[in-house]
C-alpha positions in Angstrom: -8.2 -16.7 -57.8 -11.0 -19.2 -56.9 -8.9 -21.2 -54.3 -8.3 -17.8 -52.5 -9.4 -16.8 -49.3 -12.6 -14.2 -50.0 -11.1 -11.4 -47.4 -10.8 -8.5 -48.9 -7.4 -6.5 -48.2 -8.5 -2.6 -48.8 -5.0 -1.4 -48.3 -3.6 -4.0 -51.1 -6.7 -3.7 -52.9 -7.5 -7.3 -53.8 -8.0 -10.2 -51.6 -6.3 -12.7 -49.0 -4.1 -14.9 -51.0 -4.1 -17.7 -48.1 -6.0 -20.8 -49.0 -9.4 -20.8 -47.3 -10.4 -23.4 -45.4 -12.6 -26.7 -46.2 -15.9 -25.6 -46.7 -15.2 -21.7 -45.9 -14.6 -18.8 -47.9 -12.1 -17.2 -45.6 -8.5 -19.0 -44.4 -8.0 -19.7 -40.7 -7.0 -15.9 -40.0 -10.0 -14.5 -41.3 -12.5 -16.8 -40.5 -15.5 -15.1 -38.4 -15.6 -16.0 -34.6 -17.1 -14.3 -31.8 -15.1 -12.5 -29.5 -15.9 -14.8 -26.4 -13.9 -17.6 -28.2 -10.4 -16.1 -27.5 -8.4 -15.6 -24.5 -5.3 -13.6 -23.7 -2.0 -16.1 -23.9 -0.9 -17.5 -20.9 2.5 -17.2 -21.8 2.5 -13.6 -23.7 -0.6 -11.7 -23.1 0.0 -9.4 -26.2 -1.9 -11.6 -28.2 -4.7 -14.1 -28.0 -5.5 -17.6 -29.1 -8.5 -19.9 -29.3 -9.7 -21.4 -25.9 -10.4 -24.9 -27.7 -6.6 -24.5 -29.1 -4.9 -23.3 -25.8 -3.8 -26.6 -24.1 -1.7 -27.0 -27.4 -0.5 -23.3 -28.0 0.9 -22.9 -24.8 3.4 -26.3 -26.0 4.4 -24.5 -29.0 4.4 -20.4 -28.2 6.7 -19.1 -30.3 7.7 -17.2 -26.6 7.7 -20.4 -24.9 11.6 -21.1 -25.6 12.4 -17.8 -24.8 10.4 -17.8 -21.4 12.6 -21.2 -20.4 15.7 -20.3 -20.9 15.0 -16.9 -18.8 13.9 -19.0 -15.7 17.1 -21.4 -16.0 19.3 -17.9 -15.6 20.4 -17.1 -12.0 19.5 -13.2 -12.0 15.9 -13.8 -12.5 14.4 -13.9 -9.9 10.5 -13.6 -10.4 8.8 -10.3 -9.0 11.9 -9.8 -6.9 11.5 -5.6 -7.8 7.9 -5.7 -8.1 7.4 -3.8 -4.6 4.2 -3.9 -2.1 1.1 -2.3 -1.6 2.3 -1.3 2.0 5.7 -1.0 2.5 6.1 -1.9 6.6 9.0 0.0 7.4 7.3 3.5 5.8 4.0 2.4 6.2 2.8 1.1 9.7 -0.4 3.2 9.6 -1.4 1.5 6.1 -3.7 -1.4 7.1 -2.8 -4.5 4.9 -6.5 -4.5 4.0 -5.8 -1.9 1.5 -3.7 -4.4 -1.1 -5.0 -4.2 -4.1 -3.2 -4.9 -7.4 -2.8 -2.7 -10.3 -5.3 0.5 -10.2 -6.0 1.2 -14.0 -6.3 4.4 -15.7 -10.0 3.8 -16.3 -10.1 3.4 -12.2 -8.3 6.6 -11.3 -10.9 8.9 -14.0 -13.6 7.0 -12.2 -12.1 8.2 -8.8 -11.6 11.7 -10.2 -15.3 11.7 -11.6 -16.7 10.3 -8.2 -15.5 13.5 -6.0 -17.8 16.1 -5.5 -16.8 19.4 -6.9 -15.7 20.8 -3.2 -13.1 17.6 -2.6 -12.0 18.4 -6.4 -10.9 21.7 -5.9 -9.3 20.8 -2.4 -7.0 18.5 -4.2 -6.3 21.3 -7.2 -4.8 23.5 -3.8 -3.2 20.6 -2.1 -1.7 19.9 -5.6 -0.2 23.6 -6.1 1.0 23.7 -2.4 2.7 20.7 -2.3 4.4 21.8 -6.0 5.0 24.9 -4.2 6.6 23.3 -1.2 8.7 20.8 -3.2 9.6 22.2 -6.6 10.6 25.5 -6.4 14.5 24.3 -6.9 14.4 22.4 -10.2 17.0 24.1 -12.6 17.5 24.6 -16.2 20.6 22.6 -17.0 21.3 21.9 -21.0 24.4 20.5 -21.2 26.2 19.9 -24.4 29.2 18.1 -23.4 32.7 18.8 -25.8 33.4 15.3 -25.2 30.1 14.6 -27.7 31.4 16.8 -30.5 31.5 13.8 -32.7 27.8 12.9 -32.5 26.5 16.4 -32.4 28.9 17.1 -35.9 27.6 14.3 -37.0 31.5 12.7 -37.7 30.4 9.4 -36.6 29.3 6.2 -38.8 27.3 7.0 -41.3 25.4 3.5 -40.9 23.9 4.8 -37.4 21.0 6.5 -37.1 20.8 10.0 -37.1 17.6 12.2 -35.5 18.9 15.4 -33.8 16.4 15.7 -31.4 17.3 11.9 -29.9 21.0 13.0 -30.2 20.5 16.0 -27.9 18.7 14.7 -25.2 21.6 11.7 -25.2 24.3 14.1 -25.2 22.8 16.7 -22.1 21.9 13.2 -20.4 26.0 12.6 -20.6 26.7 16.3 -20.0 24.9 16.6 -16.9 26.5 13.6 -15.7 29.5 15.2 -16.6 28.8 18.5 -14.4 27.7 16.2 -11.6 30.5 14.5 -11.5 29.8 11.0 -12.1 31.6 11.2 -15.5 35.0 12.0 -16.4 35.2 14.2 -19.3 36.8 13.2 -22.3 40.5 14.3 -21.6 40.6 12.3 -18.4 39.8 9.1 -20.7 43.1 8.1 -22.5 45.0 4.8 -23.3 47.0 4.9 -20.1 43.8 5.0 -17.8 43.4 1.9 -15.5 40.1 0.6 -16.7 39.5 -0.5 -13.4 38.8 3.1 -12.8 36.5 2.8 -15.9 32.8 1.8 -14.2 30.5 -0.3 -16.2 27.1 1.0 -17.4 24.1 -0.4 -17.0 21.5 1.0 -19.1 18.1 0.2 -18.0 15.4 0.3 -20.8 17.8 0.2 -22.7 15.8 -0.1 -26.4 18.2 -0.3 -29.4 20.8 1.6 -27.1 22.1 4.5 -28.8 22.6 6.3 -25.4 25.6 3.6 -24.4 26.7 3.6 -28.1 27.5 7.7 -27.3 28.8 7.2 -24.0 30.7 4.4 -25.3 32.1 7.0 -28.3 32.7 10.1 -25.8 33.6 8.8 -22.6 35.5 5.0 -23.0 33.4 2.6 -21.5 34.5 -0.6 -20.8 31.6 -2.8 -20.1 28.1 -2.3 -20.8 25.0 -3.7 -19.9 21.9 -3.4 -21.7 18.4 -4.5 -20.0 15.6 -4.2 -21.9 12.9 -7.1 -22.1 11.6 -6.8 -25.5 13.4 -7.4 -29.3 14.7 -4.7 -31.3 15.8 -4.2 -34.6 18.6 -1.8 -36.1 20.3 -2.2 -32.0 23.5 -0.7 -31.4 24.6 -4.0 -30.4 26.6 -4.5 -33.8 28.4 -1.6 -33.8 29.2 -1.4 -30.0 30.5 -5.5 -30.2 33.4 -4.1 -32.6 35.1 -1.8 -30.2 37.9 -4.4 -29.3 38.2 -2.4 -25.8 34.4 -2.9 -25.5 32.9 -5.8 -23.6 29.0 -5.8 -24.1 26.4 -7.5 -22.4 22.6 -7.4 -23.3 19.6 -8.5 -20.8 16.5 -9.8 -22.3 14.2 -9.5 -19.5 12.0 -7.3 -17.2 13.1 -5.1 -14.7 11.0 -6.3 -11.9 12.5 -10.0 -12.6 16.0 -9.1 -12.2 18.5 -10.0 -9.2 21.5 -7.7 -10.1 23.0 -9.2 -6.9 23.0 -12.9 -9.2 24.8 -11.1 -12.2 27.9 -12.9 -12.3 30.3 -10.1 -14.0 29.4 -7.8 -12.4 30.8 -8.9 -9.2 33.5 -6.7 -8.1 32.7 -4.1 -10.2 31.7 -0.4 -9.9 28.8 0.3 -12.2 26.9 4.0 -13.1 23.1 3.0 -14.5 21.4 4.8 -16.8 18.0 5.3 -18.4 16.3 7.2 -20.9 12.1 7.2 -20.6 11.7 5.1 -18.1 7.9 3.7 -17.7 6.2 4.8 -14.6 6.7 2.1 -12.9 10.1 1.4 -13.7 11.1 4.2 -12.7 9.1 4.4 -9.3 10.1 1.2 -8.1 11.4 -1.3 -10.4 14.8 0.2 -11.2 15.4 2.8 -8.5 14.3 0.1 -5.5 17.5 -2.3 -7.2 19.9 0.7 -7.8 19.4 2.4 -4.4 18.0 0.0 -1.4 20.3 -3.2 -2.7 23.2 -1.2 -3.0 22.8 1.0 0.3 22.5 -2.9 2.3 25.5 -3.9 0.4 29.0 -3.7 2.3 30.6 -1.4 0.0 34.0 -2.3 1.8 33.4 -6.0 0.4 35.3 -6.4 -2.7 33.1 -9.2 -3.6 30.0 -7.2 -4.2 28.9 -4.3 -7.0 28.3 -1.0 -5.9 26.9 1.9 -7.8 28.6 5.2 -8.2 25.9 7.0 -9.8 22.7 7.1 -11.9 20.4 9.0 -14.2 16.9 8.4 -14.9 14.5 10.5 -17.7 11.2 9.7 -16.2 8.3 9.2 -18.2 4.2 7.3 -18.3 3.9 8.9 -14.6 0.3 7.7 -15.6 1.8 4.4 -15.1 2.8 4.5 -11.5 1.3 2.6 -8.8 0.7 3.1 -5.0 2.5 -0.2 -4.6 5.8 1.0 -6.9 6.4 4.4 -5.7 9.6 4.2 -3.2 8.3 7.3 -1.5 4.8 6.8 0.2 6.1 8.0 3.1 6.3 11.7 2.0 3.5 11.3 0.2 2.0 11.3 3.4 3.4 13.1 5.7 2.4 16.1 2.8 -1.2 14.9 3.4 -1.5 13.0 0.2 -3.7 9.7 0.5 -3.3 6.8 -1.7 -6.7 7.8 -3.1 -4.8 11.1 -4.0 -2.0 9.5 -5.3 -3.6 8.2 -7.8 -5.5 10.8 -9.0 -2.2 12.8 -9.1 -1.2 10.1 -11.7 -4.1 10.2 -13.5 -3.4 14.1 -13.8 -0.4 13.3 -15.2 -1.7 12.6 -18.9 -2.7 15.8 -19.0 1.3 17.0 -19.5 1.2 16.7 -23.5 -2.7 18.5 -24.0 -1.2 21.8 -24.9 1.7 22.8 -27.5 4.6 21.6 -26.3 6.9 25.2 -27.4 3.7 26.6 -25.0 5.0 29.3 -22.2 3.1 27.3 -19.6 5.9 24.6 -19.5 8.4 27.2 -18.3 7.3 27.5 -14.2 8.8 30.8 -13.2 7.0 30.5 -9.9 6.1 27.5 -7.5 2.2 28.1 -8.0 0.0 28.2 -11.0 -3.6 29.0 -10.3 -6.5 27.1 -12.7 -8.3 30.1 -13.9 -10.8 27.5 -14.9 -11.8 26.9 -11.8 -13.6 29.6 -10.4 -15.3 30.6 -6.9 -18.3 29.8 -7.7 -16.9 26.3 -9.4 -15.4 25.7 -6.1 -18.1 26.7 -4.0 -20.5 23.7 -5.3 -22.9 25.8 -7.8 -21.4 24.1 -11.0 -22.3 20.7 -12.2 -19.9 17.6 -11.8 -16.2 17.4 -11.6 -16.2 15.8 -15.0 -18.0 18.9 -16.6 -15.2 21.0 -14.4 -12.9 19.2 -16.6 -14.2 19.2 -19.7 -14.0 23.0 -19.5 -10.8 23.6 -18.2 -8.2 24.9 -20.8 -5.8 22.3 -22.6 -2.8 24.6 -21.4 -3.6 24.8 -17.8 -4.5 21.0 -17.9 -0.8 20.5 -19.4 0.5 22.5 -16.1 -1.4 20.8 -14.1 0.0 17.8 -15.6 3.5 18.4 -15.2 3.2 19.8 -12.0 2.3 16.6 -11.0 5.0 15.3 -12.6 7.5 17.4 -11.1 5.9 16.0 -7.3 6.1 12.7 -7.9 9.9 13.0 -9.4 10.7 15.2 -6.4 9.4 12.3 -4.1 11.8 10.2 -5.7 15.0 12.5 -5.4 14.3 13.2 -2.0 14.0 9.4 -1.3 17.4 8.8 -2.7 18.8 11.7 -0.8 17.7 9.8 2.4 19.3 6.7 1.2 22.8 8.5 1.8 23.5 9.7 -1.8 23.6 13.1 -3.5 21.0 13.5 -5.9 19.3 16.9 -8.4 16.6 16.9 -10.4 16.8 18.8 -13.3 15.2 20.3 -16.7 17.7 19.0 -18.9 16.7 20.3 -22.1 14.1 22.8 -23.7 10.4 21.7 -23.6 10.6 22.1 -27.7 13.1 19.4 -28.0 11.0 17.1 -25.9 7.9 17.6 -23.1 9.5 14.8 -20.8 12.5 16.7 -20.2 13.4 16.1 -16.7 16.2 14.2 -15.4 17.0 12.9 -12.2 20.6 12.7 -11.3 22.3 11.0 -8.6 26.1 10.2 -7.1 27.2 8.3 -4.4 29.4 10.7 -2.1 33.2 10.9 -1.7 33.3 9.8 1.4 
């Protein structure tokens, strides 16, 4: 006990049982320092190391292999999705003196808290007439495919996990790709089907990927690909690598790093991407800029090249998105929406899980929902600050503001996808109780 470090572990109730350091008490994780002595990793900035120590933890980060072998691959191709502050073809009234790099959340509050209360309330309006200009089209669609039977009866292994909630959302995911017709349902998928008629998935965030494993059970994938740049435990990796018909392929690396163009099997190949809570700014630039713009410059006609035949994307973190990421600016605006605004409008976002999430207020019957915290005389400059506006506006009608916000900035991105030449919806595709980030954007490339 006396060659123990002297920190004291409340949770295990007793202390450290490291061996301190000569002439300390504590062992060389809980020695005191100040905080001035560490700095973020060079190589992985989720954690932090000792300045004096940094020329020789950079030679040994246990992320340093890792980080190699990544660059040596051909589809990485650093920041080649990472988008631009002004995009020139959309954007030639944007001066490039406005490029700035990543506008925090702390930023856009700041922003929001620096309007007056007159320029507040103007963007509340220019919020619900955009959402009523935009959104009045956005469908209920729950879809329970029959083709999922298995998983929602629970008849599959008993080794995978099981939540219902997660299986839901998977199998309306699958059904409304069914309905839109980028799927085949299961009767058209037998033994005798050319798998050439088969497309690969690529699933995009992919996590332990449970959403290929049931589309892989229901539907007879071929060839998967799983991107995801972080290490999972419990993947489905194990159980998808023993369907014999299967072949499977998993990504370790970040979206905004990787040239699909450079992956070598997928050459040739028609491919449906998918993606289940997608960070902001995946979703706004990172994954949809690669699926959409590198496909539509593609010559489809050349066999050499991939070509997507549909995608679907469950947005989520729109308090993540960026003025650089977003493929849209243009609308944005020609609806009279600044980057300032834009911004804001993310910030607004967080507000979407305040309230109850089986509340009435996530069900918009109507294309307008008025704040009734804001009042005339609020609006007409007799209250205090915006921030004491806030502070007493009601958690419910802060969640609709939320997701009204939302809903715009997915509706930029469906309409910038219809403009690319495909067919695309955006729909609610399962009940707010089930999940508050329930939308789903949908898209196909047509028939012709």
């Amino acid at each position: 006990m006396e060659n123990r470090c002297k920190f004291w572990l409340p949770r295990k109730n007793r202390h450290c049982a490291n061996t301190p350091l000569n002439e300390s008490l504590f062992c060389g994780n809980h020695t005191p320092r100040s905080d001035n002595q560490w700095i973020p990793c060079p190589i992985d900035p989720s954690h932090s190391v000792l300045k004096e120590n940094l020329e020789g933890h950079v030679k040994k980060c246990p992320l340093l292999k890792q980080v190699q072998s990544l660059t040596l691959q051909p589809f990485y191709q650093k920041g080649i999705n990472a988008g631009k502050e002004g995009d020139e073809e959309q954007l030639n009234e944007v001066p490039s003196a406005l490029v700035e790099d990543i506008f925090t959340s702390e930023m856009k509050r700041n922003a929001v808290y620096s309007m007056n209360v007159t320029e507040f309330c103007d963007l509340i309006k220019k919020i619900e007439s955009v959402h009523g200009l935009i959104c009045d089209d956005i469908r209920d669609s729950f879809k329970i495919p029959e083709a999922c039977s298995v998983w929602i009866n629970r008849e599959v292994d008993r080794k995978l996990p099981f939540q219902e909630k997660h299986v839901t959302q998977q199998a309306s995911i699958l059904g409304n790709l069914e309905e839109f017709g980028v799927l085949k349902n299961s009767n058209s998928v037998g033994t005798d089907r050319d798998d050439d008629d088969i497309p690969a998935v690529i699933e995009f965030g992919a996590g332990r990927g449970y959403l290929t494993q049931m589309l892989a059970d229901c539907y007879g994938t071929k060839r998967v690909f799983l991107i995801e740049r972080k290490s999972y435990k419990l993947k489905a990796d194990r159980s998808l690598r023993q369907k014999e018909s299967l072949t499977i392929k998993r990504l370790r690396i970040n979206i905004e790093d990787l040239n699909l163009n450079a992956v070598e099997s997928l050459r040739g190949v028609p491919y449906m991407a998918i993606g289940k809570h997608l960070c902001g700014p995946a979703t706004g630039n990172q994954s949809l800029i690669m699926l959409i713009v590198k496909f539509a410059i593609i010559n489809s006609s050349n066999s050499g090249n991939h070509y997507l035949t549909g995608l679907s994307v469950a947005p989520c973190c729109h308090h993540l998105c960026q003025w650089k990421h977003y493929t849209n600016k243009k609308c944005f605006l020609n609806l009279g929406i600044t980057k300032e605004e834009f911004h804001a409008i993310t910030w607004f976002t967080s507000w979407a899980v305040d309230a109850d999430h089986s509340s009435d207020c996530y069900d918009f019957t109507g294309s307008k929902f008025h704040l009734e915290s804001i009042g005339k005389e609020e609006c007409g400059g007799l209250a205090g600050g915006v921030e004491d506006i806030i502070r007493n506006i009601k958690a419910v009608e802060r969640a609709v503001l939320g997701f009204m916000c939302k809903q715009i900035i997915d509706m930029g991105r469906s309409m910038w996808i219809k403009e690319c030449g495909f067919e695309a919806e955006f729909v609610k595709y399962v009940p707010p109780s089930i999940s508050p980030e329930n939308h789903l954007l949908i898209a196909k490339r047509p028939q012709n």
